[in-house]
Backbone as JSON, one array per atom type, in Angstrom:
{
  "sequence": "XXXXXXXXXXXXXXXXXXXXXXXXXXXXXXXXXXXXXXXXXXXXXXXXXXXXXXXXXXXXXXXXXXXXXXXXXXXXXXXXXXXXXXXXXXXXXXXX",
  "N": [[33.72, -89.58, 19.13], [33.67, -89.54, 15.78], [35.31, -87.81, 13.04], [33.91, -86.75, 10.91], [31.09, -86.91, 11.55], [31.69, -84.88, 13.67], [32.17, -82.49, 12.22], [29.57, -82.54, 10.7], [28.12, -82.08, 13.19], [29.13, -79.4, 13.86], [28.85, -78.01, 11.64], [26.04, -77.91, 11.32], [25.44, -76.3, 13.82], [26.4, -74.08, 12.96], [25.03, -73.02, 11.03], [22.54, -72.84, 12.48], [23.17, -70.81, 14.16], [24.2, -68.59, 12.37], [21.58, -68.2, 11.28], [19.65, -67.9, 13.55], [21.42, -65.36, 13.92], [20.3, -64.1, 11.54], [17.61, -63.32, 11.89], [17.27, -62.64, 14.25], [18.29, -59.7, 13.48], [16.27, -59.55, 11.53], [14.23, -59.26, 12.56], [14.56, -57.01, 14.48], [14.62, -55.06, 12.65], [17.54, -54.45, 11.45], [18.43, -53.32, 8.59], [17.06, -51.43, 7.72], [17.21, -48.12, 8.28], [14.75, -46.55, 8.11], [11.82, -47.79, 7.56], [9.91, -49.29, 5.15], [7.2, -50.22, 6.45], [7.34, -48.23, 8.49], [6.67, -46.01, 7.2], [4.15, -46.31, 5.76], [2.49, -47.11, 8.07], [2.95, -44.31, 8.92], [1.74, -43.02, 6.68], [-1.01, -44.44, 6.9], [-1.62, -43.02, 9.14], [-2.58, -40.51, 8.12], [-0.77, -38.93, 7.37], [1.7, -37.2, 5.41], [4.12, -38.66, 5.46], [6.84, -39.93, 7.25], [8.04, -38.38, 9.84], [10.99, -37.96, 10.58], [12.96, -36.33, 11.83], [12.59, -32.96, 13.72], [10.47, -31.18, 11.66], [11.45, -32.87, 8.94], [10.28, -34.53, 6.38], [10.4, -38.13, 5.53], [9.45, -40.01, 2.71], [10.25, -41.8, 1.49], [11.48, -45.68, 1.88], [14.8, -45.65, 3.39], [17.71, -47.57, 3.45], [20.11, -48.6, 6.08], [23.26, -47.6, 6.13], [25.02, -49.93, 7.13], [23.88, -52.43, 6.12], [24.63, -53.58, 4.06], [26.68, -54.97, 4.73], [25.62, -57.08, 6.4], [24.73, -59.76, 5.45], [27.62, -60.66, 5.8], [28.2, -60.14, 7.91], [26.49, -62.59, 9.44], [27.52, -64.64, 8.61], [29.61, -64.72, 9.79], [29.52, -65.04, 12.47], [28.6, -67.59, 12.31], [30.23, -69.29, 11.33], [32.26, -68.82, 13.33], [30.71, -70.06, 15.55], [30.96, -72.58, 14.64], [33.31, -73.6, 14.76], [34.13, -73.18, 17.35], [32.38, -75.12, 18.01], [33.43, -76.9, 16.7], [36.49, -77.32, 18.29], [35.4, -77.85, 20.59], [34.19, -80.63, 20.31], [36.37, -81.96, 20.3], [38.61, -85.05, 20.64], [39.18, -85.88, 23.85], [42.13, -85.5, 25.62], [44.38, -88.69, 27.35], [44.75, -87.91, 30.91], [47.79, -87.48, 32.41]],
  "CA": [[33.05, -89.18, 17.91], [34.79, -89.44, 14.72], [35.49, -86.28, 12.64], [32.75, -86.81, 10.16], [30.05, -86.51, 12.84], [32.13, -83.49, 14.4], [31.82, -81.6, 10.87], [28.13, -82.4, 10.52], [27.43, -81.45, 14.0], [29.64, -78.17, 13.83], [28.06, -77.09, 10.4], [24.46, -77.37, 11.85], [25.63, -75.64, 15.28], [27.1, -72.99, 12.33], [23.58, -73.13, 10.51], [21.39, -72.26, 13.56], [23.6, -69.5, 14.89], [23.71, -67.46, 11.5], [19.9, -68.36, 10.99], [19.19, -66.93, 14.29], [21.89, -63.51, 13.84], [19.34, -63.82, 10.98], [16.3, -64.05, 12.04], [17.26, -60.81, 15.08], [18.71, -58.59, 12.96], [15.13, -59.31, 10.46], [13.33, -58.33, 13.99], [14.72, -55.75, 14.97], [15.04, -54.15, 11.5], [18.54, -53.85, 10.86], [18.53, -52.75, 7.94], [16.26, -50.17, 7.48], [16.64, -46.98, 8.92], [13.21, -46.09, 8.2], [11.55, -49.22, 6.87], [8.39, -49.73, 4.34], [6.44, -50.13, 7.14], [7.19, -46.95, 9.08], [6.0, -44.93, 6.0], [3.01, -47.32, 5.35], [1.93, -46.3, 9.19], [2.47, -43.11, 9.21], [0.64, -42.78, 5.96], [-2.28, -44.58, 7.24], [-2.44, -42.04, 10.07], [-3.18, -39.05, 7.37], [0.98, -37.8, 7.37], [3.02, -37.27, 4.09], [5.19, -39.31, 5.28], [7.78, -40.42, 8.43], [8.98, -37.52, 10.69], [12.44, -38.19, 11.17], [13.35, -35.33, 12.74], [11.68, -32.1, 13.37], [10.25, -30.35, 10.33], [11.83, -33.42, 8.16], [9.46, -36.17, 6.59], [10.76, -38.81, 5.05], [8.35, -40.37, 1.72], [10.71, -42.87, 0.76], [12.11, -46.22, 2.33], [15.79, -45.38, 3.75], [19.01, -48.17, 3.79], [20.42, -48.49, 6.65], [24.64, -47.98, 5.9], [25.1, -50.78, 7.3], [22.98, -53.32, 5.5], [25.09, -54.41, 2.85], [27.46, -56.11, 5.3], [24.87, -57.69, 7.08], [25.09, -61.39, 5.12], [28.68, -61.63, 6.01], [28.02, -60.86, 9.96], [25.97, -63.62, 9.85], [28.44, -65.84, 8.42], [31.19, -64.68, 10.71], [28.97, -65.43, 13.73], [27.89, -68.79, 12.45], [31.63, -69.41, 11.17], [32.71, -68.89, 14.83], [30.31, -70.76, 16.07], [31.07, -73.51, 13.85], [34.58, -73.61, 15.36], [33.97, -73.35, 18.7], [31.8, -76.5, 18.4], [34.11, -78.19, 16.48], [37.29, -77.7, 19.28], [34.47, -78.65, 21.54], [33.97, -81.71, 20.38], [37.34, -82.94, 19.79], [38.8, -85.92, 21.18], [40.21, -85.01, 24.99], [44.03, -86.52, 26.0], [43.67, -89.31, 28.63], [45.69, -87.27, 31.94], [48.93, -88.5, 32.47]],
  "C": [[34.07, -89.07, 16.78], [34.47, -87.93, 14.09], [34.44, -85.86, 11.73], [31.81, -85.67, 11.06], [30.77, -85.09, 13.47], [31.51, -82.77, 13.62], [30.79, -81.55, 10.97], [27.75, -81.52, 11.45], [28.22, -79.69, 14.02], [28.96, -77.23, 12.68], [26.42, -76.64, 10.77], [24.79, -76.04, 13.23], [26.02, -73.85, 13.66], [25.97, -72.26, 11.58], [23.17, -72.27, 11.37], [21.67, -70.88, 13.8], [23.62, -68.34, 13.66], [22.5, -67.24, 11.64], [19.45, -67.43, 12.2], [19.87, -65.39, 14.46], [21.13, -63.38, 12.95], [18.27, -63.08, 11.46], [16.12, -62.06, 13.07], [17.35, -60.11, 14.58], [17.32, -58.33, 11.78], [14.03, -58.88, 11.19], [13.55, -57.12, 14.02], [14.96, -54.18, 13.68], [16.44, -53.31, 11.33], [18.94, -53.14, 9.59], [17.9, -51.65, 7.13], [16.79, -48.84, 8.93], [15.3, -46.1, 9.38], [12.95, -46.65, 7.1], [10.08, -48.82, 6.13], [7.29, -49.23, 5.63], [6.4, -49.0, 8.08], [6.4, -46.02, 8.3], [5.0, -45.16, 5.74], [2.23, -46.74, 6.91], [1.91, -45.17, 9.53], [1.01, -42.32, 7.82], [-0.68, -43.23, 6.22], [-2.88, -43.96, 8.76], [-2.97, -40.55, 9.07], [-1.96, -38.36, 7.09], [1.11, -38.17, 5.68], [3.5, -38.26, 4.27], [5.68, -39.47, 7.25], [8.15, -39.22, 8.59], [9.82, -38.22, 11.21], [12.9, -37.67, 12.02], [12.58, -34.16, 12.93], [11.87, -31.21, 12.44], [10.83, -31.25, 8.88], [10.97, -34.81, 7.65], [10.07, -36.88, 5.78], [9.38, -39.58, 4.5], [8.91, -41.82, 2.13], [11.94, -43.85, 1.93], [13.75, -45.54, 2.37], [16.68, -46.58, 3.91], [19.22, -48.34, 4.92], [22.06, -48.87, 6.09], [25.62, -49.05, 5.89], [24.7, -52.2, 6.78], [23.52, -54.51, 4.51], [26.31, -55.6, 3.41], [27.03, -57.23, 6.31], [25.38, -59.61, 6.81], [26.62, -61.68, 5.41], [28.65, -61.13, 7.72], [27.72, -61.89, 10.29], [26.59, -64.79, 9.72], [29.41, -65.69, 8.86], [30.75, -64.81, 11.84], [28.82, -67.27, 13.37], [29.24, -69.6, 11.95], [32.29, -69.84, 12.72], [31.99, -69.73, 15.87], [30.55, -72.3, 15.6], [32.46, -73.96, 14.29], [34.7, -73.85, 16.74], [33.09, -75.03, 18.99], [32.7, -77.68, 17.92], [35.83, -78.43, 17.53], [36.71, -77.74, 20.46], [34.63, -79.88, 21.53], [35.35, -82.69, 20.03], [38.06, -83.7, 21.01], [40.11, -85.38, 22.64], [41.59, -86.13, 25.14], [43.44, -86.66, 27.22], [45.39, -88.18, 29.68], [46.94, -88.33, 32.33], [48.84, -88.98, 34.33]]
}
């Protein structure tokens, strides 16, 4: 494979793998601590709000601390993956 074709295929392989640390971390709600939708369900049971803890409700969406470094996890996973495919694919030495 020439190096071209490596690049291409290493940048997609680099693509997918952010897209999917994407994609989990937009599952599993990384970045909310206590998301829209927690507050939105507890309000449509009849609550104020989200019990957090006891005797504490929470009204208002919450951050999670973490959140703001989220977009560069994803590009240091899909970075690394992007590497790993490309000294994958590089040309092996014939055995002496």
């Amino acid at each position: 494979m020439s190096i071209a074709r490596n690049l291409v295929f290493s940048a997609l392989v680099a693509c997918a793998v952010g897209g999917g640390m994407m994609a989990y971390d937009t599952w599993t709600g990384a970045e909310w601590e206590v998301s829209p939708d927690q507050i939105a369900a507890a309000r449509a049971e009849g609550k104020a709000g989200l019990e957090s803890s006891p005797g504490t409700v929470t009204v208002l969406p919450i951050r999670s601390e973490t959140a703001d470094i989220l977009p560069f996890k994803w590009a240091l996973y899909g970075l690394a993956a992007g590497i790993v495919a490309f000294i994958g694919l590089r040309k092996k030495k014939a055995a002496a």
